[in-house]
C-alpha positions in Angstrom: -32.8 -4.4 -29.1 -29.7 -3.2 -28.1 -28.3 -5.3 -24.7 -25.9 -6.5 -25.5 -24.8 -7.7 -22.2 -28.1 -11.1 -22.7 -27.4 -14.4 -24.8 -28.2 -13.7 -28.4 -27.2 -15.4 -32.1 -23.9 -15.1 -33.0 -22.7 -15.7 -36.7 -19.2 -17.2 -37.1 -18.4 -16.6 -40.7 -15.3 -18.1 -42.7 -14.5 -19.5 -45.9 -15.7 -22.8 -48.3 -13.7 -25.9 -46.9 -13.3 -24.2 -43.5 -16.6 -24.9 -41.4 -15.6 -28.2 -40.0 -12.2 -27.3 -38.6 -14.3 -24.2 -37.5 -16.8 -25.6 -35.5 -13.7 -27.7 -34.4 -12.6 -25.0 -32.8 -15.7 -23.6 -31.2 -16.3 -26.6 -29.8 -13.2 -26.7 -28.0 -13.6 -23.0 -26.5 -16.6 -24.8 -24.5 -19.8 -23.5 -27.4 -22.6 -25.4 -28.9 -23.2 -25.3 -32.2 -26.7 -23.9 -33.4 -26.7 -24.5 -36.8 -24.1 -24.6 -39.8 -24.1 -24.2 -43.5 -20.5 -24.3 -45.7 -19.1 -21.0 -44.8 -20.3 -20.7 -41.4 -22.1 -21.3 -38.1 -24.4 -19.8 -35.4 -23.7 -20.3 -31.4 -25.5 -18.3 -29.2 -24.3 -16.2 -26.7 -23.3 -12.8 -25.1 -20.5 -10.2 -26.5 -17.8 -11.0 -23.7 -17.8 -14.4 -25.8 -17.8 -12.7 -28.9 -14.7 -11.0 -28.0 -13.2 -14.5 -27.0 -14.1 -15.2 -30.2 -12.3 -13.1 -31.8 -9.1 -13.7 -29.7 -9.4 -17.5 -30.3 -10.7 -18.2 -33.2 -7.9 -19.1 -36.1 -10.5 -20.3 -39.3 -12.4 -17.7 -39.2 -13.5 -14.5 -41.0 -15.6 -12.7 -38.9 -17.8 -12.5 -36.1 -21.3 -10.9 -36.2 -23.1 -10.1 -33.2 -26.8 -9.9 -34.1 -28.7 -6.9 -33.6 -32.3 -7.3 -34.9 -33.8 -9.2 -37.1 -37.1 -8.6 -38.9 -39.9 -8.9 -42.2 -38.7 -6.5 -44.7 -40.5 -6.2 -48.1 -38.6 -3.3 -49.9 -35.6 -0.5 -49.1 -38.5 1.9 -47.4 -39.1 -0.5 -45.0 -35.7 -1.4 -44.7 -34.8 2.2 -44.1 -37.8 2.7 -41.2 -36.6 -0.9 -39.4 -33.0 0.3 -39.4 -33.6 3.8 -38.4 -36.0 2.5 -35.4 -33.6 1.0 -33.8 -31.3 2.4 -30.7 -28.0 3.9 -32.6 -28.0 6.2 -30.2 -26.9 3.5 -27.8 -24.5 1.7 -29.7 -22.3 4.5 -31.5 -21.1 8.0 -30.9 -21.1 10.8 -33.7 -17.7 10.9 -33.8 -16.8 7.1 -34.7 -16.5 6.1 -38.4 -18.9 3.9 -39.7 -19.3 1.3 -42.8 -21.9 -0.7 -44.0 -21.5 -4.5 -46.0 -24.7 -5.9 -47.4 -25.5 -9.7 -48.2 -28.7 -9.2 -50.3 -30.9 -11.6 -52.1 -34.2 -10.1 -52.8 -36.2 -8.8 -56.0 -36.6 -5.5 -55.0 -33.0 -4.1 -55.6 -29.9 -5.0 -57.9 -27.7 -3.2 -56.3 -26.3 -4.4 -53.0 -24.6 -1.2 -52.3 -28.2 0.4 -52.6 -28.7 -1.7 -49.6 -25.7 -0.5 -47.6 -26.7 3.0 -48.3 -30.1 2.9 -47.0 -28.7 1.2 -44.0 -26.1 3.9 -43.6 -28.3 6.1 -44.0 -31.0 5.0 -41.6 -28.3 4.8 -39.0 -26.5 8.1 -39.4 -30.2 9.8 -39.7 -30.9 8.2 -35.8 -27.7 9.6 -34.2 -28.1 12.8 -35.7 -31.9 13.3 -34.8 -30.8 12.3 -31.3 -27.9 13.6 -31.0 -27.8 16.2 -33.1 -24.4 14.8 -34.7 -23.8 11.9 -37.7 -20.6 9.4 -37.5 -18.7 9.7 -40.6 -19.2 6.8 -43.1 -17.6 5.2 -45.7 -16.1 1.7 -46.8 -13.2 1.3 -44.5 -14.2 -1.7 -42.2 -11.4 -0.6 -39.1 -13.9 0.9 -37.1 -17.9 0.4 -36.3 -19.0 -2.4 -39.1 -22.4 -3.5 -39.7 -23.5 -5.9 -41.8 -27.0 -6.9 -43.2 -28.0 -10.0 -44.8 -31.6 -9.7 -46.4 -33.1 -12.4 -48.3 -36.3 -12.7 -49.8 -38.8 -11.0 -47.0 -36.5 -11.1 -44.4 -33.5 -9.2 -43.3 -30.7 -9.6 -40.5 -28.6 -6.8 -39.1 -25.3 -7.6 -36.8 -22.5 -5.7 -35.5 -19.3 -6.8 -37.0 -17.0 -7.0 -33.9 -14.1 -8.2 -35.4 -13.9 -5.6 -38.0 -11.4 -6.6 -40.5 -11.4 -10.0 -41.3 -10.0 -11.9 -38.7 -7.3 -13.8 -41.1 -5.6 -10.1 -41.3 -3.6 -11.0 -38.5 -1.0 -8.1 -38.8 2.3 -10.2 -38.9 2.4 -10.4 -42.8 4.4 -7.2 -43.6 6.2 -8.4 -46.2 3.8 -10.9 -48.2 5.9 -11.2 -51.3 3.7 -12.8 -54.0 0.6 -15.0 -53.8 0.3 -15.5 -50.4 -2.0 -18.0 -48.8 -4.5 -16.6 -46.7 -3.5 -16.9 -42.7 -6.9 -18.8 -42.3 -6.6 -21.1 -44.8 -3.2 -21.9 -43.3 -4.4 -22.6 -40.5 -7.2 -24.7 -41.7 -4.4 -26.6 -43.5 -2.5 -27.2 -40.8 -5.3 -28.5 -38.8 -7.0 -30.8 -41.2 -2.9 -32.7 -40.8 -3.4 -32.9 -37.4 -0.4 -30.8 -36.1 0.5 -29.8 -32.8 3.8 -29.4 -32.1 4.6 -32.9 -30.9 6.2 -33.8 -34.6 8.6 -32.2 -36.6 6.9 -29.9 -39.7 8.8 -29.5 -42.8 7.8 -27.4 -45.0 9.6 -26.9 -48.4 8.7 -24.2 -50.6 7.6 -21.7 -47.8 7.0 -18.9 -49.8 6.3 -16.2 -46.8 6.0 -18.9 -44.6 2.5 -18.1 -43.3 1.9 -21.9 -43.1 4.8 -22.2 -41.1 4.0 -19.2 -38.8 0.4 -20.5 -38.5 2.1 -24.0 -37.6 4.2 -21.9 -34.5 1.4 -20.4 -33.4 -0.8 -23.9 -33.2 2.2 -25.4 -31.3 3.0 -22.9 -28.9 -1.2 -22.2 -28.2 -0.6 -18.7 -29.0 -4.3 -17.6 -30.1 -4.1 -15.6 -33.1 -6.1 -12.0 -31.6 -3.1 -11.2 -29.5 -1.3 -9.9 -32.6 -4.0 -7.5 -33.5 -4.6 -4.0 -32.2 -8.0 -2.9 -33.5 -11.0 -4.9 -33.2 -14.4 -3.6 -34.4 -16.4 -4.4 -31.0 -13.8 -1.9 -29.6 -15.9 0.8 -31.3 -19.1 0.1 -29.7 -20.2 2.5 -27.0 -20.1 0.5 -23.8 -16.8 -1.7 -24.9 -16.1 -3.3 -22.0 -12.2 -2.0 -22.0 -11.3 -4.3 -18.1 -13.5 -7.2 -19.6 -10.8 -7.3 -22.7 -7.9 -6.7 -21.1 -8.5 -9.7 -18.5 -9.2 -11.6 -21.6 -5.7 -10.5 -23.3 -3.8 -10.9 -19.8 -5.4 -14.7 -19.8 -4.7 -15.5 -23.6 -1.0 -14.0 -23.1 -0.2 -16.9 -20.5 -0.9 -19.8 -22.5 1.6 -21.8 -23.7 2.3 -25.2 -24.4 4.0 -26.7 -21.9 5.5 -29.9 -23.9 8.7 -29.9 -26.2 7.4 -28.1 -29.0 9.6 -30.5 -32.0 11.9 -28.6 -34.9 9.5 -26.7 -37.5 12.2 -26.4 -40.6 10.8 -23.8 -43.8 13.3 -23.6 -46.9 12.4 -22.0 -50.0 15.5 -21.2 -53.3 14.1 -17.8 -53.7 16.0 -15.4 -51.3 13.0 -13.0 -51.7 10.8 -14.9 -50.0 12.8 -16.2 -47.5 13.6 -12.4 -46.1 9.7 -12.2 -46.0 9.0 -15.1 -44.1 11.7 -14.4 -41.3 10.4 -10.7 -40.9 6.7 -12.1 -40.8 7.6 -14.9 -38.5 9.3 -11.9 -35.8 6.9 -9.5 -36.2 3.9 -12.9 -34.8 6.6 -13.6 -32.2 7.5 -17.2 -33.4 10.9 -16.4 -35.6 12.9 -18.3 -32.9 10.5 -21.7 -33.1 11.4 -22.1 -36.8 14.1 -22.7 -38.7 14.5 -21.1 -41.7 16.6 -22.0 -45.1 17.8 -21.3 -48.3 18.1 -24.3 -50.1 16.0 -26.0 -53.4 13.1 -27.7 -51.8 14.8 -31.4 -52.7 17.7 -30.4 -50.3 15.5 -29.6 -47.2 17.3 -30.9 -44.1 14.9 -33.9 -42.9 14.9 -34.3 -39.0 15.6 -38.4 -38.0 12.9 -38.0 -36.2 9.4 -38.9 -38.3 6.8 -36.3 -38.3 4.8 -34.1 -40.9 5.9 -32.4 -44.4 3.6 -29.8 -46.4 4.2 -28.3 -49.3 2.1 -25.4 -51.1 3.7 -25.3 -54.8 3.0 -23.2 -57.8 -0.5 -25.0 -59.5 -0.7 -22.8 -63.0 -3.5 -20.4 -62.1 -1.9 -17.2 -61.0 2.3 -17.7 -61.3 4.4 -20.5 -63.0 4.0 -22.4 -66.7 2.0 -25.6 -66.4 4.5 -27.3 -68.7 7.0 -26.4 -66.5 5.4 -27.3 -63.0 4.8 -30.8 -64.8 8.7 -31.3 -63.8 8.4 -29.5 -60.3 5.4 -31.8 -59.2 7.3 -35.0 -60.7 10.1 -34.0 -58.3 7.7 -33.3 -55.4 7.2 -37.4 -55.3 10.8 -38.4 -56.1 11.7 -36.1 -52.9 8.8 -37.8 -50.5 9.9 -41.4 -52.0 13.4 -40.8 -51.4 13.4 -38.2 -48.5 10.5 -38.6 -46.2 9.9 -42.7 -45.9 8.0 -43.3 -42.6 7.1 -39.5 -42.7 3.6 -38.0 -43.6 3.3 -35.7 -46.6 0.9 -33.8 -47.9 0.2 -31.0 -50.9 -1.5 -28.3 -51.0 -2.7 -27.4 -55.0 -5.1 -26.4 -56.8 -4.6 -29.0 -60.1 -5.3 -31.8 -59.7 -3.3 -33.0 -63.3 -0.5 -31.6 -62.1 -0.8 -33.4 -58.4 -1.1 -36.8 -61.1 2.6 -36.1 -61.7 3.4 -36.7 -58.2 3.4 -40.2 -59.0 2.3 -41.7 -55.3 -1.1 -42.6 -54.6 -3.4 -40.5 -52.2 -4.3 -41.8 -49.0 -6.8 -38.9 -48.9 -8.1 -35.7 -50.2 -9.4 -32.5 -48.3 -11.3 -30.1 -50.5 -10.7 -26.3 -49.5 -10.7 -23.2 -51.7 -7.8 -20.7 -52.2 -9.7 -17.4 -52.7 -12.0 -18.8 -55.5 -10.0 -22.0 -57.0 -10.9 -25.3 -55.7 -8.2 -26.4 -54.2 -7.2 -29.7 -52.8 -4.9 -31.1 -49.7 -3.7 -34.6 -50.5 -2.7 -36.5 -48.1 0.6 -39.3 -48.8 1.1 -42.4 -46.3 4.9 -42.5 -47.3 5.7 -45.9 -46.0 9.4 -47.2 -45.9 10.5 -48.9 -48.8 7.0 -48.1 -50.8 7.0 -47.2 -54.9 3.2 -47.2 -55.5 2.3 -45.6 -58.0 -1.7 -43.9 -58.6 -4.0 -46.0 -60.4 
């Protein structure tokens, strides 16, 4: 089956902790939700949507168009189903072509065996057609298909988005450990932000929260700063379709008083990163960056929302001396931010103890594979509770 022009399942993929701000999100482009499970969702409907999709969509990884779906009891039969299908149709010989397997069945070990029977069952249909092959290989820029086979039965989708859609091509300069630009997001929309209240946020590293925070409060959807798109690399891309979808996204803007976003971080480094990421997404002139140790950070008199994303021991920094960092973390939201919301991003939850303030509440997410927590602090005027 390969019209692609008739409703069909779409799978919305993304990462643990992300689903609900996810289907958030889908639900607000106008989509019903099929089903769900932690690090995803199906909707169904046609690829102009899917390319909305992946315009829109900030929390997500990728989106998978679905292509067949059928019994398959070993890699022979997997290689016949692929191969029976229309290729011809849906790629020409000279677009490059990669293949990324999900497996979970007893008859291989390998998942890459998988991907290779696929390739191959793919690249054997053009050419006996055509009489030409795509190239192949693992680069995912181009024509990406994935399969998911479990047990008896296996799925195979085009992977329009290509690259994973939290590669949103503003982070040149990433300098080091760098959340994720869908994780940010997810972070800045579990806090509720949209523009209306200041954002502070101290210890910006390469201020991809605060970029992600702009482009929230200006309704700037993410996909405009990309260039390549794998559904761009299907035959019959619908070129007009896109542009009208571009030439639509381009004149949204939010039309209130978008309030200060302030990012400050002591290392020099990471502040030069942060301001060339933050022009090269178009929002450099919505924040404000500056140099300063994260207690200093110029708080507006206005009350809105401060996030910080510190150092939690896994991957940079000496617990012992975060222990001190994270004790000063709560002496700057006692003394700093009264009548102000404040939350922390980490991934240790001894260090967050030293904080010292109690949580109003806690949002589980994952950075890359460390469970990771953003806690939440109601910092009332003239409070000193301490966690019990």
């Amino acid at each position: 089956m390969t019209d692609f022009h008739e409703p069909r399942t779409i799978r919305i993929t993304c990462a643990p902790g992300l689903v609900d701000y996810l289907r958030g999100e889908v639900e607000v482009l106008g989509y019903s939700v099929d089903t769900s499970w932690p690090t995803g969702l199906e909707i169904t409907a046609g690829m102009h949507d899917a390319m909305r999709l992946n315009l829109f969509l900030r929390t997500a990884f990728n989106v998978l168009v679905l292509i067949e779906a059928f019994p398959c009891a070993d890699p022979d039969e997997l290689y016949r189903r692929v191969r029976a299908l229309h290729w011809e149709e849906m790629i020409s010989p000279d677009e490059y072509l990669s293949v990324v397997s999900s497996v979970n069945t007893p008859t291989i070990k390998d998942w890459r065996f998988a991907s290779l029977k696929v390739k191959d069952a793919i690249v054997d249909r053009v050419a006996s057609v055509v009489g030409a092959r795509p190239n192949s290989g693992p680069d995912r820029r181009n024509f990406v298909v994935h399969l998911y086979w479990s047990g008896n039965d296996a799925w195979v989708f085009l992977n329009t988005s290509g690259q994973k859609l939290a590669d949103r091509n503003y982070r040149k300069m990433p300098h080091k450990a760098p959340m994720q630009e869908t994780l940010a997001a997810g972070v800045m929309l579990a806090t509720g932000y949209d523009g209306s209240v200041p954002l502070v946020n101290p210890m910006c590293g390469s201020g991809t929260l605060a970029i992600e925070a702009a482009l929230i409060a200006s309704g700037r959807p993410p996909g405009l700063l990309r260039a390549n798109f794998g559904f761009m690399h299907r035959k019959g891309f619908d070129v007009d379709g896109w542009q009208a979808l571009r030439r639509g996204a381009k004149k949204i803007r939010n039309k209130g008083t978008i309030a200060p976003i302030i990012a400050t971080d002591i290392d020099e480094g990471a502040l030069c990163a942060a301001r060339q990421n933050a022009e090269t997404a178009g929002v450099h002139h919505m924040i404000r960056f500056e140099r300063c140790d994260f207690a200093d950070t110029p708080i507006p008199s206005e009350r809105g929302i401060v996030v910080m994303n510190p150092e939690y021991g896994e991957r940079l920094g000496v617990i012992a001396e975060l222990e001190g960092t994270y004790k000063r973390m709560g002496d700057f939201f006692k003394q700093r931010c009264q009548g102000w919301t404040g939350y922390i991003f980490t991934g240790n939850l001894e260090l967050a103890k030293k904080v010292g303030l109690r949580t109003s509440r806690r949002l589980e997410f994952f950075n890359a594979k460390i469970e990771c927590r953003l806690l939440k602090y109601e910092l009332y005027e003239g409070t000193r509770r301490k966690e019990s």
